[in-house]
N, C-alpha and C positions, 0 to 999 in steps of 0.2 A: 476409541477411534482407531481403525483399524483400513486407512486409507491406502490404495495400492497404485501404484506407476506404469507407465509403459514407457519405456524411452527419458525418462528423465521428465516426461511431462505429466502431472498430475490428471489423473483420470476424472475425478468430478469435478464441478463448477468453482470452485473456490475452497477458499476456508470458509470452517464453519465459527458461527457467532452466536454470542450470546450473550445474558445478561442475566443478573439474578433477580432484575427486575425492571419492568420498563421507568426507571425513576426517574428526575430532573425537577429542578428546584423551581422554572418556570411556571407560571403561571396560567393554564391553559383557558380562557371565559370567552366570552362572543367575539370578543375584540383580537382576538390573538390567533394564529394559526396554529391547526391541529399538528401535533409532532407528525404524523402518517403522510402529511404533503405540506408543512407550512405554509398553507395557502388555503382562500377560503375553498368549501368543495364546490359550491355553485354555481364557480366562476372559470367555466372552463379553459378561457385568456390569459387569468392570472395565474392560474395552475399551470400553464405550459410555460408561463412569462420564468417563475419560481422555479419552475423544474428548470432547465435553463440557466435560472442563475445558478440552484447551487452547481448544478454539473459545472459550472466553469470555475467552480471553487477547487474542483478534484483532475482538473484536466491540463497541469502543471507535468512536464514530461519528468518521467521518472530518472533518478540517477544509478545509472546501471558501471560497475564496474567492468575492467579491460577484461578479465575471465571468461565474464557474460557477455559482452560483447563477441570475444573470440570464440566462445559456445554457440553464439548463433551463426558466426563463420561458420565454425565445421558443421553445424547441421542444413546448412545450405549447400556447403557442396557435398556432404552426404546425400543430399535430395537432387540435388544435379546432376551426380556420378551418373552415367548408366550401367557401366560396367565397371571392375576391378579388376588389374592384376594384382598376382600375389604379391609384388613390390609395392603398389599405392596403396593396396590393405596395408600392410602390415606400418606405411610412413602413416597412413589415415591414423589407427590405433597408439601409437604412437602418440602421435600429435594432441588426441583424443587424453590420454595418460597425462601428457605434459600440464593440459589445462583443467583435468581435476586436480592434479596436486596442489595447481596455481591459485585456484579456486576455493581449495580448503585453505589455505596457509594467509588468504587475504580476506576470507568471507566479512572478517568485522572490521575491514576499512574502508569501505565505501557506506554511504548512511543518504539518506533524500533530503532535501532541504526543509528547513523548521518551517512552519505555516505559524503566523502569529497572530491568534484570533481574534487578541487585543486591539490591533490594528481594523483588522475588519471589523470591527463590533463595532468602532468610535467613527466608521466611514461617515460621511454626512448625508442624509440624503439628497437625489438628484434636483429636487425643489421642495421648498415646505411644503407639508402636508395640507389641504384645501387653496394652495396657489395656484395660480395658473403655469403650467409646465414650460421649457424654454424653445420645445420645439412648436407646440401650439400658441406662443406667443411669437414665434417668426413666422409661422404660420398668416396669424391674424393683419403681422403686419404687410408682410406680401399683398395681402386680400387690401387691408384697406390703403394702399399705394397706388393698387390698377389704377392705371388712367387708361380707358383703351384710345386705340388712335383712329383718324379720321377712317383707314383703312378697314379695320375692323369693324369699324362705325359700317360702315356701308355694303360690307360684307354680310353683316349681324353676325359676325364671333361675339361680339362684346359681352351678352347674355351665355354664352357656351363657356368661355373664359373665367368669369366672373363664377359659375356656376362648380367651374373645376377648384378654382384658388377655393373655396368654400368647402370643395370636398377636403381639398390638401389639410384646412385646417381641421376638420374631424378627421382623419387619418392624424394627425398630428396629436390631438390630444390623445387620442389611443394608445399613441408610440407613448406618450409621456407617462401615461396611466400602466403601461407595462414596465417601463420603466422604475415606476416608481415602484411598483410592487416585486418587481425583482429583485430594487437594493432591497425592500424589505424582508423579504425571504432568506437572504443571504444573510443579511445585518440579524435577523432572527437565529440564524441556524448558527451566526459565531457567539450569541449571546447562549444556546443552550450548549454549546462546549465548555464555557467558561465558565457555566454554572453548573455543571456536571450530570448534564441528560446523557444519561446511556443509552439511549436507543440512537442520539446523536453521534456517539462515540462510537457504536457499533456500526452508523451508516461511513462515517467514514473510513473505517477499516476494511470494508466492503471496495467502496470505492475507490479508493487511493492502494488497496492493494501493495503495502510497501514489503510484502516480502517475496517478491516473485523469482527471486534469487533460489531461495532456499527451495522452492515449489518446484524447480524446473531442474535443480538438480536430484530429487527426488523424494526430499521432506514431508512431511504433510503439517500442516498450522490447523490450530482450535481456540478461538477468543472465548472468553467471559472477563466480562465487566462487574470485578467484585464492589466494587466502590466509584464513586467518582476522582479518586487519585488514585487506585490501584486497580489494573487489567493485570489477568491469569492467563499464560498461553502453554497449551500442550505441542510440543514438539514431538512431533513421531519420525523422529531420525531418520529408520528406514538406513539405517546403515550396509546392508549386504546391494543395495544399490547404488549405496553415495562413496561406499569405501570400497578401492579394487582389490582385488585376491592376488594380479597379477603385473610387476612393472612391466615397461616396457622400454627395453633398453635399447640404443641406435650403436650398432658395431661396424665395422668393415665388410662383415659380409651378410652385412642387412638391420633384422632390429628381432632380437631377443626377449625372453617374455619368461624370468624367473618369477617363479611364486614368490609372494612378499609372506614374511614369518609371519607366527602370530603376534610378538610386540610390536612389528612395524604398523601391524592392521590397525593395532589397540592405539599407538600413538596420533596413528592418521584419524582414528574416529575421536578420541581425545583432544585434539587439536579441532577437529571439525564440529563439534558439541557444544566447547570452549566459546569457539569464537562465534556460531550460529545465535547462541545465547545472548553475547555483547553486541551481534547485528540487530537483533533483535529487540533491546533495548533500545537502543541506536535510535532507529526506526518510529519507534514508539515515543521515545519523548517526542521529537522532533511534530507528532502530530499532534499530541494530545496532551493537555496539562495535567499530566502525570506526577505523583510524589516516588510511586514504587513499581516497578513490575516483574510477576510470581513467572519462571519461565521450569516447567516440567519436562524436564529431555526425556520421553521412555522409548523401550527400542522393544526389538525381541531377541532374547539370549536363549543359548541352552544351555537348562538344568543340569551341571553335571551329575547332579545326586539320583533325579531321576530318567532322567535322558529323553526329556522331555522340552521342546518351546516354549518360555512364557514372556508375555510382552511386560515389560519391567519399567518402573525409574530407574535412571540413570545418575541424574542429577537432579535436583529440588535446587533453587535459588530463587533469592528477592534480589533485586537489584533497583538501588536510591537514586534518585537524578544527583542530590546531589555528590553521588558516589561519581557518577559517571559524567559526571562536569569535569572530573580534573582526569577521566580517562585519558592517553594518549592513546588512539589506536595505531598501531605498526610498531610503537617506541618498549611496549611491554608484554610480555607472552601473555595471552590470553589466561592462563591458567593461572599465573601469577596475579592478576589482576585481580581475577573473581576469589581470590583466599578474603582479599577485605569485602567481601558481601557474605551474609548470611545464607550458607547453603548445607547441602547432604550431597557425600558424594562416597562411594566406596570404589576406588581403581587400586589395579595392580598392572604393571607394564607388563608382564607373565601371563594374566588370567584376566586381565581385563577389568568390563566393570559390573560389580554387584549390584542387588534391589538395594534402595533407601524407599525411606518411605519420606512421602511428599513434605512439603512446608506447608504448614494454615496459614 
């Protein structure tokens, strides 16, 4: 994976996904909806009814931190500026500095809220299955209540009237019959999470998009679904975008812009690696009934031996949910945390960081 940026915003459509196979323990026969639309295909109603519901399973607003929030500040009024003097450039830049530092040093305290599929799976549906629905039963009663009145009577609405309450109740049973097929699709789609369909796992990584943090600052993500308790994610850091070369410091007679050393660069990208990784757990339990997840940081370094580019590991780590149940994030340095997880790491505050080679 070798994904590239413009501006901090990710050039293709998403991350990419996968699976090392379309598995799930569900039972797919006549009676069941196909994983490709859980919904019968011939029924093109029920298929918008379903599409529909799950979209409203993933259309929960995101929880974006004060960083990212402030990052789409300045990029609004970078887009509103029309022009610059050399004083707003340089408070812009600035400002711009203040809120990646802000942004690397908080990336793994903000996390989306838990979806709990359990919950959905056990919803009831909106009326038994072969009953009459609640709307086509107020329907019906409407219908047989009319009394027209003498008015009507003598008018002849009474026939037009009567004719309409009769459509309302086929209009009604329809709403019911979408209805009902929408809890099903939804109620379907929480029972193939908790049974560990990946192809369900991957749609919602798709949709739910919970790392747009990392994407917008210039990251690139890559899922595969090794198992149904364990997801593989490749981080392509993308460091010489997300780490600055240069502070930006605010003086008396304006704002200064010393080169940052090389340790400072090494700790900024070490802390941003760190905590990308615990976001990213974060993230991931909180959607998927997860046991473990494999998180690959590789970047691109150079060789000093041959003075050459190569895109490398950085880090290999697994990380346990129930490691990351008793995490506090903010209360302990990211680095310090991930020593009690199983990883590969080679740093030096000097030289930076070396290839490891991955975790199985």
């Amino acid at each position: 994976m070798r994904n590239r940026y413009n501006y901090g915003i990710l050039t293709n459509s998403g991350p990419h996904l996968y699976s090392m196979d379309t598995g799930g323990s569900r039972e797919q026969g006549t009676d069941s909806p196909p994983v490709s639309g859980y919904m019968p295909r011939d029924e093109h109603a029920a298929a918008s009814a379903a599409a529909d519901s799950i979209a409203s399973l993933f259309s929960t607003t995101p929880t974006y931190s004060s960083a990212y929030l402030k990052r789409r500040e300045l990029i609004n009024r970078q887009q509103g500026q029309t022009a610059w003097n050399e004083a707003e450039k340089l408070a812009f830049e600035a400002d711009w500095y203040d809120n990646q530092l802000e942004w690397i040093a908080t990336i793994d305290q903000t996390y989306g809220e838990p979806v709990f599929w359990d919950v959905l799976a056990a919803m009831a549906p909106p009326f038994p299955r072969g009953e009459q629905g609640p709307k086509e039963k107020l329907a019906e009663e409407n219908l047989a209540a009319f009394q027209p009145t003498r008015i009507q009577k003598l008018l002849k609405q009474d026939a037009m009237i009567r004719e309409e309450l009769e459509r309302q109740v086929q209009l009604a049973r329809e709403e019911d019959r979408k209805d009902y097929l929408a809890w099903k699709a939804a109620n379907d789609f929480a029972h193939d999470i908790l049974d560990g369909n990946r192809t369900a796992y991957l749609r919602v990584l798709e949709e739910m998009a919970p790392l747009q943090e990392l994407t917008m600052l210039g990251s690139g993500l890559e899922f595969s679904v090794r198992s149904s308790s364990e997801v593989e994610v490749e981080l392509d850091v993308n460091s010489q975008q997300v780490i600055p070369r240069e502070a930006k410091v605010r003086t008396e007679a304006g704002v200064a812009s010393p080169e940052l050393s090389v340790p400072e660069r090494n700790d900024l990208e070490l802390k941003y690696i760190c905590g990308s990784v615990l976001r990213i757990a974060g993230e991931l339990f909180a959607l998927l009934p997860l046991e473990s997840i494999v998180v690959q940081a590789r970047d691109t370094k150079l060789n000093g031996k041959t003075g050459q580019e190569e895109y490398i590991t950085v880090l290999s780590i697994r990380i346990e949910r129930k490691f990351f149940a008793g995490y506090h994030a903010g209360r302990e340095r990211c680095l310090e945390a991930l020593v009690h997880c199983s990883h590969r790491m080679e740093y030096d505050p000097g030289t930076g960081f070396e290839p490891v080679d991955d975790l199985l």
